[in-house]
C-alpha positions in Angstrom: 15.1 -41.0 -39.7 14.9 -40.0 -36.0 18.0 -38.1 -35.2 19.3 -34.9 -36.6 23.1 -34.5 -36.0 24.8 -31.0 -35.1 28.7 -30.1 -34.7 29.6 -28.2 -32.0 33.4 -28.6 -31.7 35.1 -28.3 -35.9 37.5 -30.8 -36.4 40.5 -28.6 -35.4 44.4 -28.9 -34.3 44.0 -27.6 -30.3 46.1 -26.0 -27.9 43.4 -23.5 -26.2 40.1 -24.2 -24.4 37.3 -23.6 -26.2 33.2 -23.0 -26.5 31.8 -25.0 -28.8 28.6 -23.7 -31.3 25.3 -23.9 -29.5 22.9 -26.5 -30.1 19.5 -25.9 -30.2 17.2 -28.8 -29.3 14.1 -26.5 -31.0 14.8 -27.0 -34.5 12.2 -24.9 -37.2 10.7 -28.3 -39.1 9.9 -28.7 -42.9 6.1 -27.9 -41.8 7.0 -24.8 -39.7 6.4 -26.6 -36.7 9.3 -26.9 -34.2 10.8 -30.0 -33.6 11.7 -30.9 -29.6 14.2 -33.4 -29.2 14.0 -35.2 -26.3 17.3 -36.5 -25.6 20.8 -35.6 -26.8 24.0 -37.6 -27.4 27.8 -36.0 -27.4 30.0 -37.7 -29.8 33.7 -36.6 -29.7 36.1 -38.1 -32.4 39.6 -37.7 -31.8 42.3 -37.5 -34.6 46.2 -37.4 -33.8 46.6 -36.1 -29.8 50.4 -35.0 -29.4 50.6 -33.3 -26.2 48.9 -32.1 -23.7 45.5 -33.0 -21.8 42.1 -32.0 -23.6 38.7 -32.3 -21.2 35.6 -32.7 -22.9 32.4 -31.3 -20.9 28.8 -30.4 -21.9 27.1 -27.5 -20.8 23.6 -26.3 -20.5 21.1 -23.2 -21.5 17.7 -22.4 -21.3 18.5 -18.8 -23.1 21.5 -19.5 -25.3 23.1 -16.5 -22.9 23.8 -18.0 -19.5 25.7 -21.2 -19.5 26.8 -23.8 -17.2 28.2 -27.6 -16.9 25.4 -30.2 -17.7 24.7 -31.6 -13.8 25.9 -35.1 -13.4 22.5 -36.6 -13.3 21.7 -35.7 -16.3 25.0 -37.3 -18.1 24.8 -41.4 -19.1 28.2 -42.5 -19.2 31.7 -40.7 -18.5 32.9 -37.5 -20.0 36.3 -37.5 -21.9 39.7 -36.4 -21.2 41.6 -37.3 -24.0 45.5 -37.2 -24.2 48.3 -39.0 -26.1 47.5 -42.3 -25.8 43.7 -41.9 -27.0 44.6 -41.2 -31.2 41.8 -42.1 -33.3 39.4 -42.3 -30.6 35.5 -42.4 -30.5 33.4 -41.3 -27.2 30.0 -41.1 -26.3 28.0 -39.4 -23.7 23.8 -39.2 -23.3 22.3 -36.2 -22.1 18.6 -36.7 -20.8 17.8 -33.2 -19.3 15.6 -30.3 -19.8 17.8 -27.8 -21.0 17.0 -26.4 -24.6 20.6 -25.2 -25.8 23.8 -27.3 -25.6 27.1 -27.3 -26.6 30.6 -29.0 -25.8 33.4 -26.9 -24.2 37.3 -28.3 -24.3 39.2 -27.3 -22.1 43.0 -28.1 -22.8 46.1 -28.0 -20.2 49.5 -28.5 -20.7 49.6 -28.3 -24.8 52.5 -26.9 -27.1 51.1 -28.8 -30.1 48.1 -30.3 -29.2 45.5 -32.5 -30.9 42.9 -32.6 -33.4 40.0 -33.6 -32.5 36.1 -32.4 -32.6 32.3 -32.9 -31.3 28.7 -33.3 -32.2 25.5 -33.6 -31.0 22.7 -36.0 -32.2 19.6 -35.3 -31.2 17.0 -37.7 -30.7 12.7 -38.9 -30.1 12.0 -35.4 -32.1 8.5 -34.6 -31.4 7.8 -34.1 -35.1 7.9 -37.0 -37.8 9.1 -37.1 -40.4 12.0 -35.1 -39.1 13.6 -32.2 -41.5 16.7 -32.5 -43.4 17.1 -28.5 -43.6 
């Protein structure tokens, strides 16, 4: 009852680099009231990987406009670059920063066919409780 989870990455067949959906850590509550999460967690969950290597990275906003990579300090553990020995995979990687608006990026080298794979964020300590289910 204390984290909301958010997909950034679909669960896709990749060949490309791509920006995930944003993330806002502001959600609208059930009461009106905003909810602030505090701290943020990337989950990426891999699928089939047949080719090519596919490097997971978080970046940061405090507009939802101007974007850039999360800075190391503010990542708990290692980000992923999955290839074809890493099928049916799960990683995770904290986030303890300021930044209001997150997302994951991929960014994929060396692909013909690719991999499915895809991200989300769980957000966590919202300032609200109960937290809201819309």
């Amino acid at each position: 009852n204390h984290v909301r989870a958010k997909a950034t990455l679909a669960i896709a067949a990749r060949t490309a680099t791509a920006n995930g959906t944003t993330v806002d850590r502001a959600l609208s509550g059930a009461s009106g009231t905003n909810e602030w999460f505090s701290t943020a967690m990337l989950v990426v969950h891999t699928g089939a990987i047949t080719d090519g290597t596919h490097a997971i990275t978080v970046e940061v906003s405090d507009n939802g406009t101007d974007w850039a990579a999360a800075p190391a300090a503010h990542i708990q553990g290692s980000l992923p670059s999955v290839g074809s020995s890493n099928d049916d995979a799960l990683y995770e990687v904290g986030y303890i920063g300021p930044s209001r608006y997150l997302r994951a990026v991929t960014t994929v080298a060396g692909a013909t066919t690719g991999g499915v794979y895809g991200a989300t964020i769980l957000l966590g300590f919202p300032s609200v409780l109960p937290i809201s289910r819309t």
